[in-house]
Steps between C-alpha positions, in 0.01 A plus 500: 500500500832658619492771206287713731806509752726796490245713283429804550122509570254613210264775569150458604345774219319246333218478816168590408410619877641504807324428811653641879757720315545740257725367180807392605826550352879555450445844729280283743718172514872649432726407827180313626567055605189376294307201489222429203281239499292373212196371597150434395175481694393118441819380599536223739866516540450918518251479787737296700795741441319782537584477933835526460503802233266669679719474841821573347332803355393600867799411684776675248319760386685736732799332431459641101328188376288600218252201380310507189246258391429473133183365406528300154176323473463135341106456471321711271251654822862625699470785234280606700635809731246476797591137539861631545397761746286259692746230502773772639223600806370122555916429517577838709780566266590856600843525265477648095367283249536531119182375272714327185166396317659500188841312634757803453653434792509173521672498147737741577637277818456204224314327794321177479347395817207589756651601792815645376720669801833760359727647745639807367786693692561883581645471147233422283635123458320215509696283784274140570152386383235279557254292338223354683504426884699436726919614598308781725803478739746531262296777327487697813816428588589648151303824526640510835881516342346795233411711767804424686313406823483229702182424718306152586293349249096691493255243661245410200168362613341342205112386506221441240579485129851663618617171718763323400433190278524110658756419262563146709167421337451670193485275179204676281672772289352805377234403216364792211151411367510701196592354192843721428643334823294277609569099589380235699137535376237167514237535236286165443351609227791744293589814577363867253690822489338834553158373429237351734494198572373218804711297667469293790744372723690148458359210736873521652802759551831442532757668708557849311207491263179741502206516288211715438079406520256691339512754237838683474703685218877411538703837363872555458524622861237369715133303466184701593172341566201569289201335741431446875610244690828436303802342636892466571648195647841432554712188683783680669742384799607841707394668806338814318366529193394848309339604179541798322133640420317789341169583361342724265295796568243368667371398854728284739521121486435310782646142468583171709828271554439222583781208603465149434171571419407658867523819666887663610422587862800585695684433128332825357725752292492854601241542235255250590314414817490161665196414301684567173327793421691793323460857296682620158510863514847613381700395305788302722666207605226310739609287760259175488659241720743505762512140656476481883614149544790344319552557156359199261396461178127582441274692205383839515158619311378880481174574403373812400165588515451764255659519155828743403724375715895522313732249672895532401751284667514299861759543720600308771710513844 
């Protein structure tokens, strides 16, 4: 990882659009403090950085702090620019962002991870970087030494899908359900790649296991239901937990969590009501459960109630 360090940084002309900002480059950026960050719009881990980019962007910006987001999608559906540009509004993220569908970028800073954070001085050098959350006092405190300033940390209130995980309590770890990645999966009966097939659920989960009931095709990258009333269950221990969700052309999907086999109430997500009821519109991380007691370990089931519904990967917090 400590290649990156002390390289100059690579140019961004591999971006397929930009959104809030014209093409930026060496003209743009020379003599400018820069900070890029990789994201994509599923993230779990991006949505809970995302406060403290978006405030350092606010509060330096005068100071000559230039951010960039790059968006490098991982699911197939990211590709898709209007999810980028509503992702950007839903997130108020008012600093340039590069579209990298086809991963130009992200090669040329030989990245690897979702979020990335580089810090590159008046110079054009990359100086400190960071994978995944957290250091966001030493980070600021770093940009803070680019600029050459010297001010108190920004306040960063983080709420919804953006607030910081209960790591104290977190012992489910992220979980795929396509085949390419996927793990953890309970199938009484065997298990059939990109073909339809029934399955129904196993009398009993374990900790960290999930399986499927009804009629699903498991692909490389997620499994999409081919009739009504189809479900997801997982066992999980953590205070939140999300999946990542699209659909296909058609209507919306309504569909129901339920926990322990009864309605969330105050334990709703910010996707669901109290009586477990929920919609798939877009394409996106959806938050299903955040627990309003203390954290235990208990199962989760989504139903949906139409067919077409593409789940990818949970996420937890």
């Amino acid at each position: 990882m400590l290649e990156r360090l002390h390289m100059h940084m690579p140019p961004f002309s591999g971006a397929v659009e930009w959104l809030n900002s014209e093409p930026l480059g060496p003209a743009e950026l020379g003599g400018q403090v820069v900070l890029v960050n990789f994201w994509t719009l599923t993230c779990v881990n991006w949505l809970r950085q995302e406060p403290y980019v978006r405030a350092w962007s606010q509060a330096y910006r005068d100071d000559g702090l230039i951010v960039i987001g790059v968006h490098t999608p991982e699911f197939s559906f990211e590709h898709d620019i209007d999810r980028v540009r509503d992702a950007i509004k839903t997130r108020a993220i008012d600093y340039p962002v590069a579209v990298d569908n086809d991963y130009a970028i992200w090669s040329a800073f030989a990245n690897n991870y979702w979020p990335a954070l580089y810090f590159i001085d008046a110079e054009g050098i990359i100086r400190d970087q960071q994978f995944g959350e957290g250091r966001y006092e030493e980070c600021e405190r770093g940009i803070q030494r680019l600029l050459g300033v010297e001010h108190e940390l920004v306040p960063v209130e983080s709420v919804g899908v953006e607030a910081q995980a209960d790591w104290d309590h977190l012992h489910t770890p992220e979980t795929y359900l396509g085949y390419d990645r996927g793990e953890r999966l309970v199938t009484p009966d065997g298990t059939l790649f990109d073909a339809r097939s029934t399955y129904s659920l196993p009398d009993r989960l374990l900790l960290n296991r999930w399986g499927l009931a009804g009629e699903w095709t498991i692909g490389p990258e997620n499994v999409l239901l081919n009739e009504a009333g189809g479900s997801i269950a997982y066992r999980f221990h953590a205070r939140d937990s999300n999946l990542v969700l699209s659909r296909g052309a058609g209507e919306p999907i309504p569909f129901r969590v339920l926990l322990e086999g009864e309605v969330p109430g105050e334990s709703h997500g910010v996707d669901v009501d109290e009586e477990g009821n929920g919609l798939l519109r877009d394409g996106r991380m959806y938050q299903l459960v955040r627990e309003h007691d203390a954290v235990h370990e208990q199962t989760l089931e989504i139903t949906f109630l139409e067919p077409g519904a593409e789940a990818y990967s949970f996420t937890f917090g």
